[in-house]
Each structure stands twice: as C-alpha cells, then as structure tokens.
Residue, then its C-alpha position, 0 to 999 in steps of 0.5 A: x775799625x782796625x787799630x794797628x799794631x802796637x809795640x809799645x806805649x809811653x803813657x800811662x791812664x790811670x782809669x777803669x775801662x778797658x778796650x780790648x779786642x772782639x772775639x771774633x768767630x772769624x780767621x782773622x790775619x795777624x795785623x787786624x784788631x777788632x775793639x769792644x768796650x767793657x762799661x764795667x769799672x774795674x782796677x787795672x790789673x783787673x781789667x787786663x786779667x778781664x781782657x785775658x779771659x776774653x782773648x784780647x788785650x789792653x790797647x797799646x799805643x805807642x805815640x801821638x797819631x796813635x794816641x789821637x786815632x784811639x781818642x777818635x774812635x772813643x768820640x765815635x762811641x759817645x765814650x767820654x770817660x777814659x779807659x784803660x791803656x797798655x802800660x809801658x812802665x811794667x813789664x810789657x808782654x807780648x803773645x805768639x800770633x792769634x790761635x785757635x781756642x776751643x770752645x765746650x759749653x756747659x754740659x751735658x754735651x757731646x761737642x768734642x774735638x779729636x786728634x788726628x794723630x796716629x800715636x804709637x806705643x810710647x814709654x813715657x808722655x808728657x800733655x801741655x795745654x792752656x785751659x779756662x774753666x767756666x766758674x757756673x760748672x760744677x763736678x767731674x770735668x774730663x780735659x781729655x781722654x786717651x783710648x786704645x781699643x784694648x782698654x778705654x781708659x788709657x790716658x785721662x786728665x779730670x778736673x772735680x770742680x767744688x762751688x767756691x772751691x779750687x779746682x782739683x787735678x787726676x791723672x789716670x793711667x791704664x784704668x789706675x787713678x793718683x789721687x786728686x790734688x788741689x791744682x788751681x783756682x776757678x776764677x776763670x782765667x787761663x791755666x797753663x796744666x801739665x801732666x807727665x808719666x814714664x812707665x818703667x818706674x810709673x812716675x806722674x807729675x802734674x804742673x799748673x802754671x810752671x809749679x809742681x801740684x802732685x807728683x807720684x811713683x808707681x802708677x800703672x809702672x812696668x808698662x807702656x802707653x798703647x798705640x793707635x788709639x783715639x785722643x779726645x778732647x773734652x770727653x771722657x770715652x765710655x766706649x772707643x770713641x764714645x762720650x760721656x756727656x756728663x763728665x764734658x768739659x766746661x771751659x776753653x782750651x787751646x796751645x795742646x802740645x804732646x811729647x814722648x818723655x818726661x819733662x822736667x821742671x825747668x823745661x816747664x817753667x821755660x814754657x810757661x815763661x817764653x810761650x814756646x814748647x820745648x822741641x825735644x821730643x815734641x810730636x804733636x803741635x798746636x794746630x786747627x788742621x790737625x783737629x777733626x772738630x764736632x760741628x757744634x763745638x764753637x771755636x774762634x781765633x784769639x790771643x794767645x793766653x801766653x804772654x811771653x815778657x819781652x825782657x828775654x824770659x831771663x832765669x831769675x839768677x845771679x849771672x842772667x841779672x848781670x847781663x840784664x844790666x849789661x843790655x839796659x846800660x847801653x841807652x842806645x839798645x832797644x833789643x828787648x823790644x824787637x820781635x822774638x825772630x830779629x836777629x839783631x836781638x840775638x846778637x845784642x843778646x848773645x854779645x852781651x852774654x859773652x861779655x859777662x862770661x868774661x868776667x863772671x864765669x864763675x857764678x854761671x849755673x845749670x839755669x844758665x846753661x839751660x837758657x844758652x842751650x835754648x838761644x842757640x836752638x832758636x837761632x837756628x830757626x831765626x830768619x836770614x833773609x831780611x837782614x844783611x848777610x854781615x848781620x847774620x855771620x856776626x850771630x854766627x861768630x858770637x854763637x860759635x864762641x858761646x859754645x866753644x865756651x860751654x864745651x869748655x872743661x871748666x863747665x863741666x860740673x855746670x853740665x853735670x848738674x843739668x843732667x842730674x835734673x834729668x834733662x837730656x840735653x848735654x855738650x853733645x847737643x849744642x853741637x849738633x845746633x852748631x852743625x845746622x847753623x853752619x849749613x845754614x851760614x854756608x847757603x848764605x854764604x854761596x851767594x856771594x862764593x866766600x869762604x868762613x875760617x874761625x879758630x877759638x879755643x876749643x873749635x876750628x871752624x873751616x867752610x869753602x866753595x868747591x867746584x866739582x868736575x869728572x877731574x876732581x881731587x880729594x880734600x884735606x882739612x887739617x885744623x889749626x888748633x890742638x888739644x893738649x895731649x893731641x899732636x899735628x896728624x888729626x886730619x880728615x879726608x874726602x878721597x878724590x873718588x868720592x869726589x868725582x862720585x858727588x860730581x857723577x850724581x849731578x852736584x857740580x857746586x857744593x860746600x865744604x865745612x869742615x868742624x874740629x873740637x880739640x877738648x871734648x875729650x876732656x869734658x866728657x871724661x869729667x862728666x862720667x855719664x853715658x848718653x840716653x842711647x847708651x843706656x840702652x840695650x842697643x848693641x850698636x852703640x859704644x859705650x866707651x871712652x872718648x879718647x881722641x879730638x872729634x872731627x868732621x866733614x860735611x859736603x852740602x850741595x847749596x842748589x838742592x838745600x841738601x847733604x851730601x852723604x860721602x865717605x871719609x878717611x880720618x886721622x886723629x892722635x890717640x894720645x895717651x891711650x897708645x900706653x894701654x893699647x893692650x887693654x883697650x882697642x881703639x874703635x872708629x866712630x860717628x856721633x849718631x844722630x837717631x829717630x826717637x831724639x837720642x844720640x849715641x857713638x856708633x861704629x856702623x860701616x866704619x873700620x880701623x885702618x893700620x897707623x901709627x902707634x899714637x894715632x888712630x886712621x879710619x875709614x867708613x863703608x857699608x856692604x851688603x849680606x844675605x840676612x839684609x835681604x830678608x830684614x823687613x825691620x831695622x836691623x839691630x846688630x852689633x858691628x861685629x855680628x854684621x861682620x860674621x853675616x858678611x863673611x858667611x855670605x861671601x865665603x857661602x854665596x862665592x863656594x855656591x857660585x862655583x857649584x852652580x857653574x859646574x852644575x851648569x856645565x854638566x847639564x850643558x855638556x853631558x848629553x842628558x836627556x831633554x825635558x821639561x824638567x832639565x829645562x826648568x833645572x838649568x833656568x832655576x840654576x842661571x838666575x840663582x847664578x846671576x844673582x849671588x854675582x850681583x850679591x858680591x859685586x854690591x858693595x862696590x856701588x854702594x857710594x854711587x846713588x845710581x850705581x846703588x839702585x841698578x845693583x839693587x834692582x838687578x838682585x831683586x830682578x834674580x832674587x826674584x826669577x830664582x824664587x820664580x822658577x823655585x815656584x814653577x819647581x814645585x808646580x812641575x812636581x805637583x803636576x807629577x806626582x799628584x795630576x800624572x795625568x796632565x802633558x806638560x807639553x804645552x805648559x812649559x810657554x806659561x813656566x816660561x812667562x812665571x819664570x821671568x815674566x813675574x819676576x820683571x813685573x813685581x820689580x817694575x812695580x816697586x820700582x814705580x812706587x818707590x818714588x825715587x827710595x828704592x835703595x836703602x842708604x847704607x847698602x844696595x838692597x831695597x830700603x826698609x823705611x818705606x816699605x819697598x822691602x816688601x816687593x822682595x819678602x811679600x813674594x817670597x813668603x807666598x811662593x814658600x807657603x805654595x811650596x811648602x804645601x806641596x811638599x806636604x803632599x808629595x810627602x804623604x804620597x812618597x810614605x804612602x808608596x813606601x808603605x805599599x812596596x815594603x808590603x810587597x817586598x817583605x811579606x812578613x814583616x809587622x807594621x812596626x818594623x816598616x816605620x823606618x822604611x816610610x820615614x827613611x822615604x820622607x826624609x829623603x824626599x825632604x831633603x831632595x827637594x829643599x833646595x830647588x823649592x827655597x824652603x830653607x828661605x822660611x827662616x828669614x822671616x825671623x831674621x830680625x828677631x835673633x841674629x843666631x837665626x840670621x846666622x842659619x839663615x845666611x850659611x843655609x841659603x849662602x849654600x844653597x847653590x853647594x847643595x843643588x851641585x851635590x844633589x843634581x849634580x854629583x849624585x844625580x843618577x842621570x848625570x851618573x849613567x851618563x858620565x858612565x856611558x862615557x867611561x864604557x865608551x872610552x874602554x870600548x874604544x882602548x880594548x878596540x885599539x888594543x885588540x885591532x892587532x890580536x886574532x878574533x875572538x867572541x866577547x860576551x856583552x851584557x846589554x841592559x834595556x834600562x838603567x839598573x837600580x839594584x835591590x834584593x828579593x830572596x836572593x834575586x837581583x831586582x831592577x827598575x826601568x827607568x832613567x830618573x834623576x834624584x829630583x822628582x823622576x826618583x819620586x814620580x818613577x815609583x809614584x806611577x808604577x804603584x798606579x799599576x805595579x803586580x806582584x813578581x813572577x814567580x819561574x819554576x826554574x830560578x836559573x832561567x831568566x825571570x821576566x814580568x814585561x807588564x810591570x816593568x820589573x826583571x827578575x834574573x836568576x845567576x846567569x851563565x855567561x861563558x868562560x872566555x876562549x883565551x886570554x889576551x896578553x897585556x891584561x886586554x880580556x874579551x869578556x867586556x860590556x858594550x854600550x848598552x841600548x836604552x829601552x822603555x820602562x814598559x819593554x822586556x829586558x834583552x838578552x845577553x848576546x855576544x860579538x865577534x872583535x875583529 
C-alpha cells in the first residue's frame, strides 16, 4: 500500500512501535513508500535510530486525511496498539532522494563491487562514504582498497572490529600503515567516515561523523598517488584485482565520493550536516552506473543514512543565530520547510541574511562566510522553470548584493582566517559563481528581450539583448561606479570586427553582460596571499599585484546555451601605480579559470597597448609559432618565451620563403637537366613554400571558427606533403645508392600518389574524426586536447624514423667508398691518417641530406619538455627553406655549370661582336666532354665525368663508379694525354696549346673557350680543336 509523502506532522504519539519503510530489493521511484512493522517495543529515539538502520523512516503525517489513512492501514494489519510517529516539535530532518546501498554479508566472501573510474596520478585524495558495520563481525575488515599494478597496496582503509569494543580505523598508503585509532561504536548504525592524505608533506586525517579521530605527517611523504588503477570496494587485493576474503567487509556502504585534495574540517562538517559533497575537486560521485558489481553482492534502493535538518544547516555562531530568529520572527515564513531546490527558500533566506549584515556585520566569521560561499554555489544549480521569472531576478539582486558585500575591504581578515583553515575558497571564487548565475539570468531574461542594470558599492552589473547583422557596430560598456583611487577612463570594448566576426559564425541574437568590481584591489592587497596556481611553478601565471578595478565582457549566444569567445580592448585607471612606473610594468591579465580546480591571473595572448600615464589599455590575441605544431602536450611557456618562439618563426619561416622562391626559380628558369630527381626537388620545394604562406597568414584567422579550421587544415594538408615528398627524398635516394640497379622510370606515378596522395588522405581522416575540434582554440593548429594533434606528429615521427634509416645507410656507403678512394688515390698512407678523409665524407653527406629528409624535425618530440629545445627547434626548421637555397641552390654543381655556360655563352657572344670587324684569325678552344671536378694525383690533373648535383648525384656518381672503377693508366710519356675511357677518369699531362698569332686591340684575345659539348661518363674525352673567327 503506498503512503504518500509527507513533509511534515503536527502530532505528536508518544508509543513504542515504529512504522517504517520496507527494504525493497527493487528501484523504487521517489514518491512510493512501502510500510513494515517492527512489534518490538522501543523508546523513541530508539525506534528511529532502529528505522535508520534499516533504511527507512518514522512515518510522517501532516493532517487529518493522513492521520485517518494510517489509522486505516494499522485496522488492516489487526495493530491495535499505537506506534511511533514522526514528530514535529524537534528538528525535523529530511534526506536526499532514495540511493543505492551495498550490501557485504558476513565473510569469508568475495562479493565486491569496482569503480569504474580511470583515476590519474593524484597528489593528494581525500575518500567519503557512509558505512554500518554488522556488529556479529568480528576482525580486520577492508572499506576499501586501491591498486596500481606497480604496487597492490596503494590506498587502503580497514577497520579492526574487537567484540564489545569501538571499531578502530587505519589508513594505508603505498604499503605504509598510521597507526590504528579508536573511530566509532559498533552498534550498527550508519557512520559518515573520512579519510584525506596529501603526498608533499604525507599528512592523513580520518573523520567520523564531522570529528577528527586521528590525524598524522609523514606517511608515505615525497610521493604521489598512482594512476590507472583498481579501486575496490569491500576487498582487501592481494593481487591486482584479486580478493582476500578473509579481510571483507561486513556491513553496508553507500554515498562514496572522491576528491583530488585535502579536505578541511569545516568542508566535513558542512557534509555531514547538509548531505551535500563539496564540488570543489570532487571527481567521482555516487552513482549505481558508475559501479561494476559481483553478481552475488545484494543491493537495494533506500533512504539516504543523511538526514539533512531542514533548519538550513546553519553554523552554530553568533551571527547565523540571529538570522535564525530573523527567519522565525516572521509568522508568515514557512522557508525552513520548502525543498532544499525552492528558490523562494533562498530568497527568504538570503534576504534575511542581508538584513542581519545591516546591523550585525561585525560579529560575521569565516564560518559564516564559508556558509555564504556555499549558498551562492547552490543557487547556481536551483531550478528556474517553475517559478516566475520576478522570483528568479529577486534571488539574483539579493545574491549580487550578498557579494558586493563580501568583496568588500572590511571583510578582509574574515577571509584571511578562511584561507588559513586551509580552505581554498576566496574573494575570487564567489565571482566566478556571480558570473554562472548572470548566464543563467540572461537565458531567462532573453525571453522576454529585456535588459538588467544593478550598481552596489562594489559592482556594476549591465545585461542587454543584442541583434547582430553583417553591419554590426562595436560595443562599449562603461561603468557607473568607480573605485576611490580610479577615475571615469575604465571601460571595456568589443570591436565592431569581432562583432561582425560573431555575426559571421551564425550567432544572430545574443547577450551582453558586462561586470565591473571597483575594489577588488583593495581587498586583495589586505589579503597578502597568492592563489593556488600562483604557488606553482607554472610560469604562465602572475604573481603580481593587482593594481587596477577588474572588468569584464561576456557575449552569450541564449539559442545555443553557449559563450562566445570574443576578443576584447579594455581601459582601466592605474592609479597610483603611475608613480612607480619605473619599478614596476603594468601587465594585461584575465582571471584563468583552469582544469584541476584552480585559478590564477594570466597574460596569455594579451598585450599592453600605448595609453596615458595613469591608465592601462589592452588588448588580447593568439598566434601561432613552429614550436606549436609540434607541441603534443599543453604548452607550458611563459608570455614572454611564446613571444621569442613567434618572433623565431616569422623572422625564420619569412627568410626561408624568399630562399625557397629563388630556388624555385632557378630550378625553373635555368635549363637544368630533367630527372626524377629535379622533379621530386621542385614538389618538395612547392609544398614547403605554400605551407610557411599559410604559417604567417595564420594569426590573422584565429578570431574566425571557420577561417581558423580552413587555415588549419591547409598547414596540416602542406606540412603534411612537405614531410610526404621528404619521405619520397629519401625512398629516391636508397633506390640510388643501395638498389642502383632499379629504373625509376616507372616509379615517379607511385612518388606522385605519396607525395600528395597521402598527405590529402591523413588530413581527411583527422578531419572526419575530429568531430567538429580540429582547430585548437587559441591558435589555428590542430587541438591537443583530443588528440587531433597526433594526425600531423604520428606521420611525422614515422617518416623521420624511415629517414633516419636511410641515412645510416647511405652514411656507412659513403665511408666506405672514401675508405676505397683514399686507397687508390695515396697509396702510401696508414689507415690512421684516412679517418679524416671518411669522416670529412660522412659529415658531408649528413649535412647535404638533413634538410630534404626533415631530420632536423626529430627535435620536436621534445618540444614540450624544454623551451630551449622549442627554440632550436623553431630557428632550425624556420630555416629549413634558407638552407635548401644554400645547398641546392648557390652551391649546387648543376646550378653552377649552368649559370657557367650562360657566362661562357655571353663572352662568346661579346668577343663575336668584338671580333666581327677584326681579320680572321685561329683561336684555341678547350672542349671539355664532362663537367670537371679537379683533384690532384702526383701532379696531374684528375677529372670525373659526371653532371651531379650536391644532393644524391654527388653520392650516387662516386657510389657507382666504385662498382667498377680500375686503377689509373699509367703513359710512358707524361706530356702526352693520358686517357683510361673504361673508367670514366682523364688523366692529362701540361698541355701545349699554341701561342696565339696576335693579338687584338682593345683586350679581345683569340685564345677563348667555346661552349663545351656534354659527353657521357662512360666517353673519352675530346681533344683540344681550334676554329677560325671570322
């Protein structure tokens, strides 16, 4: 038979049976209620603590239609004897809704139930739960244990339970025990236990029921809490994920919460009085989808074990005891028994809290603010849609004048106190609450398209609809309050661009809300203490004083529930700051709101714009530099080294885009002779060239969502063919120098399809799979939150190993055919004296083929470990383009017999034009078959066939001529020509060329060189021949 839910009774039975509700094995939804009847005679307090233990409830009436069906259902039981009745003269109390209990029977068992959870390494941890220990259990229970597979024991809470002795508590850590301490009764009843421990100085703490029972330090200090592991509850683990069952639980359990750091008592105590676990760092919660349960193990839906009272949970002080009769003085205030989410609760409650505060400020302590902190947290979670939107904006007023007064100088030893108790809560964080329940007024107030002004002593307050169209101007907000020290300049602008940018996105209505705190500055200052990021190392941080108001602007989009995220040019008043400018340097900030609960002040992407003496302007940008892109992790740089790394890469990526078109134009104006070679060059050089374009045209997109990811995509779809034809660089060369025997006709289609073909499918891939976060938010590169980052580094890392393989080996050829010429070239030299000669050769070869093969990109997987590395890293491939023009372009022997035959051509033509009036005359003309490189052999000049570049030519020439290369001729006349035609080398003695006739006037000798005829390497050299100049 169901009863319904009761709020409250007017009578009170003295009689000594309770009615209390069954333990259902079934979910049963909030409203249905499920009577059983306990004979035993019991007193009062007895019989509720009884109906406790059994998740249930004394039954509650509240009238007499209630009182008359209870009486009903008694009659249908033949119970003729009164029972136990909820009462509403004491404190009435009230639980959260029914929740999942965990059942352990006596042991041994192996019933256990596991977190599904992935926990990471933590510093610190802090474990809440309710337990109820079965009183016939005796021994070493195990709550729960923690295990990484590195070591079993990592995290453990046990209970020794003596017979007709209280049940006494252990911590232990990372194999280490604290000693065991006397924790509560075993009377089977419910007993809230928590258990805290921080690595840097090994402190523990365990608490039963809100008290402290055992502290301690150094446990296990110096350390931290490993991640990945396996949290079980109930079972001690002998094993990774193994059971002990003679050290189970026996008992209930349910309500287990988890957090990254150190609770405080207060933070306990609030728990255990308002059934609520503290947000702040909580990262696991209650739930029975996030429990992987043994089959075996029973569990039922009950009542919570917390009964929250429903007096508000006031803290027992002076101030909260006069606002406890300011709510009660009013007969017509019912707020004490509305449901926890009523927001006429709250506005009862926070209006009876600002009248107090009129009065009474002075006797407020850090107890009290602790409480105001957490009602204005909850407010933010309250539900608007069943009341009135007036209703709503009443709650709002009161709480924005709650923390204009709590931002308020005077409270600023009350805070101090606060943080000394080793809370982390402060005048910062009650802003950022301030700042969700704007958001939240704004959605309401969209609906009705009106606007919100509210100006207190220490904040103005400014929301207004906005329609945007393609003609959007900008917006100024300018507050109506100032600070003592601050004059009427502070203001904070949305440029007309970045409008029309938001407009451009899609976002055709949005809100404006604009916040201004005039003395923060104040409070601050008296306060003296740095927040929890500051105390890092995290050099991205400031660490400085405030020195002006604080300002913001917020562009919410109501449609889409969403921010905006819009760039902004503020102005605020420095004032007394402007007479120690040369001491100290003003610097743009934003109150950070970061990923592992804290906050910091930090300069990223803004920067100090040129003002007036005694006020600061500021503007705020991202751009993008090489170390980014190859940055896997969350860059950790300071403002001013992200700076450097942007300079190097646009003085770097600007110089090596003009090499790479001057190298480009060589390759395409000089007439250098085709090959598969040239032809993977000039691909290698036009996607290096269109990516360092898009590189420095990035910054300017970064404000466009879609601008940004097209940008993105581009450098990644270049960035990505560069490393592509690097990787085809290096195939091309190992098909030289290690297979010489393969054509590389046919294979210059499949270059082709890895050059671009690739590069096009990785980036469709990311792109698909990236789910609309390609782009990372602060510049246009490829997000490292999800992991999009690793479509470019995953690429790259493979083709830099291939590379770096190859080189190796082209590496031990080219020492191994120095070894062989330096044998054949001085015959008399020791082996000692050879090793220069090989490494000469080695280096060269490395330094040659570095650019083309990326290798100098290897760097980058250090990047975020050292920003002197993301220096190298960022001037080296910055200047990779520089270094291909040195080496494939100024130094390059094709490129310099070229540019060498045009200079021959252009004297051949001006002696022609000189000569064309002179007699005829005979001119000796020197006709080389190959282009020379000269070399010395006992005072002959040597030289090799061949037209090679410095690339892989230069290696692959000397390469195959030791496939087949003989010694050198020897001619019994050393003036005559020596020739050996089979190896491709010439020999010559001094050759006697003829004197000329004459000489013509005006310097133009007869005895030039003519254009010399290309031969193949296999050829015999010319010989010297003459013709007539007519």
């Amino acid at each position: 038979m169901n009863l319904l839910k009761i709020i409250c009774s007017n009578v009170i039975v003295l009689i000594h049976h309770c009615m209390e509700k069954a333990d259902s094995k079934t979910l049963l939804t909030h409203d249905d209620y499920y009577p059983e009847y306990v004979p035993d005679r019991q007193p009062w307090q007895v019989a509720s603590s009884l109906c406790l233990q059994r998740s249930g409830t004394l039954v509650m009436v509240s009238n007499t239609e209630e009182i008359q069906k209870l009486n009903s259902f008694l009659r249908s039981l033949n119970i003729t004897q009164p029972v136990w009745i909820e009462s509403a003269g004491m404190l009435q109390k009230r639980g959260p809704p029914d929740i999942y209990i965990l059942e352990f029977p006596v042991r041994p068992h192996r019933k256990s139930a596991r977190l599904r959870h992935r926990f990471p390494k933590m510093e610190a941890l802090t474990v809440c739960a309710h337990l109820q220990l079965d009183p016939n259990c005796h021994g070493l229970s195990t709550v729960f244990s923690y295990a990484v597979k590195s070591f079993i024991k990592e995290f453990q809470l046990q209970v020794q339970i003596t017979k007709n002795k209280l049940a006494n508590l252990g911590l232990l850590v990372h194999g280490s025990n604290s000693t065991y301490i006397t924790g509560f009764p075993n009377d089977a009843s419910w007993h809230f236990i928590c258990t805290s421990w921080e690595g840097n100085s090994g402190t523990w703490v365990i608490w039963v029921d809100g008290k402290v029972v055992g502290s301690g330090i150094y446990l296990n200090s110096t350390s931290h809490m490993g991640g990945d592991g396996l949290f079980i509850i109930g079972q001690e683990q002998d094993t990774y994920g193994g059971y002990n069952g003679d050290k189970a639980l026996c008992g209930n359990v349910t309500q287990l919460y988890m957090w990254d750091r150190l609770l405080v008592d207060s933070e306990i105590q609030s728990m255990e009085k308002h059934c609520s676990p503290v947000p702040f760092g909580l990262f696991f919660k209650w739930n029975e989808s996030s429990l992987e349960i043994e089959t075996s193990l029973q569990t039922h839906i009950g009542s919570s074990p917390c009964q929250e009272q429903l007096d508000f949970g006031f803290p027992g002080t002076s101030f909260f005891s006069q606002v406890s009769d300011e709510i009660h003085s009013k007969p017509d205030t019912n707020a004490a028994l509305l449901p926890e989410n009523d927001l006429t609760r709250h506005v009862s409650l926070l209006g009876a809290i600002l009248r107090v505060m009129d009065s009474k400020v002075d006797i407020i302590t850090h107890s009290d603010l602790l409480y105001f902190t957490e009602t204005i947290e909850k407010a933010t979670r309250l539900d608007k849609i069943t009341v009135p939107t007036e209703v709503f904006i009443s709650m709002i007023r009161s709480c924005i004048e709650l923390v204009s007064r709590l931002i308020n100088p005077d409270m600023a030893e009350q805070w101090k106190d606060l943080i000394a108790q080793g809370n982390h809560l402060g005048p910062l964080t009650v802003l950022e609450n301030i700042d969700k329940l704007l958001c939240t007024l704004a959605d309401a107030l969209w609906i009705e398209r009106k606007s919100f002004t509210m100006s207190t002593k220490n904040m103005d307050i400014n929301l207004e609809p906005r329609s945007l169209s393609q003609m959007s101007c900008g917006c100024v907000f300018k507050p109506s309050i100032h600070g003592g020290q601050f004059g009427s300049h502070d203001e904070i602008l949305i440029p007309e661009s970045e409008m029309q940018r938001i407009f451009s996105l899609g976002h055709k209505e949005v809100m404006l809300i604009h916040t201004y705190y005039s003395n923060l500055l104040d409070i601050l200052s008296r306060l003296e203490v740095k927040t929890i990021a500051d105390q890092q190392t995290d050099r991205r941080h400031h660490t400085g004083q405030l020195s002006t108001a604080v300002i913001s602007a917020t562009v919410r989009d109501v449609s889409r529930a969403e921010n905006v995220p819009v760039s902004v040019q503020y102005t605020l008043s420095s004032g007394s700051m402007a007479e120690y400018s040369r001491q100290e340097t003003p610097v743009c900030v934003f109150w950070n709101i970061m990923v592992g609960h804290t906050s910091a002040w930090s300069n990223k992407g803004c920067r100090v714009l040129p003002s007036a003496p005694e006020v600061t302007s500021c503007f705020c940008n991202h751009t993008t530099n090489f170390a980014v892109l190859m940055n896997y992790m969350e860059h950790k740089w300071s403002a001013k080294e992200e700076s450097i790394l942007t300079k190097l890469t646009f003085i770097g990526s600007g110089a090596s885009l003009c090499a790479l078109v001057v190298t480009l134009m060589l390759f395409t104006v000089l007439d250098i002779p085709k090959s598969d070679r040239t032809s993977v060059h000039k691909n290698l050089f036009v996607s290096l060239t269109c990516a360092q374009i898009v590189l420095l045209c990035s910054g300017s997109a970064v404000h466009n969502k879609v601008a940004c990811t097209l940008v993105a995509a581009l450098m990644h779809l270049f960035f990505m063919a560069a490393f592509s034809w690097m990787l085809v660089e290096g195939l091309l060369l190992w098909s030289k120098v290690v297979s010489v025997n393969l054509s590389e006709d046919r294979h210059m289609k499949y270059y082709y399809l890895i050059g671009w073909g690739l590069p096009v499918l990785i980036v469709t891939i990311t792109l698909a799979s990236a789910s609309g976060n390609y782009s990372a938010d602060g510049h246009c590169w490829l997000s490292v939150q999800n992991g999009v980052i690793w479509g470019f580094t995953g690429p790259v890392i493979f083709i830099i190993m291939v590379n770096i393989m190859i080189l190796t080996r082209v590496v031990v050829i080219t020492v191994a055919t120095a070894k062989r010429r330096s044998l054949m070239m001085t015959l008399n030299t020791s082996p000692e004296e050879q090793v220069p000669e090989q490494i000469r050769a080695a280096v060269k070869a490395v330094l040659v083929l570095l650019p083309i093969l990326g290798l100098t990109w290897l760097c980058g997987v250090l990047v975020p470990f050292s920003v002197v590395i993301a220096y190298v890293f960022s001037l080296l491939n910055s200047l990779q383009g520089l270094f291909i023009f040195l080496i494939y372009g100024v130094y390059n022997t094709e490129v310099r017999n070229t540019v060498n035959r045009i200079k021959e051509r252009r004297k051949a033509l001006n002696f022609s034009n000189c000569a064309s009036s002179r007699p005829s005359s005979s001119v000796g003309s020197s006709r080389p078959g190959s282009s020379p490189v000269p070399g010395v052999l006992d005072g002959q000049t040597v030289t090799y066939s061949s037209s090679s570049s410095t690339h892989s030519d230069n290696i692959t020439q000397s390469f195959n001529k030791t496939r087949h290369l003989s010694l050198p001729c020897v001619h019994d006349n050393l003036n005559e020509d020596l020739r050996c035609p089979d190896t491709g080398v010439h020999l010559s003695g001094q050759e006697n060329l003829r004197k000329p006739k004459d000489r013509l006037p005006n310097e133009c000798s007869l005895n030039v060189p003519m254009e010399a005829e290309r031969t193949s390497h296999h050829s015999a050299p010319q010989q010297n021949s003459s013709k007539s100049v007519h």
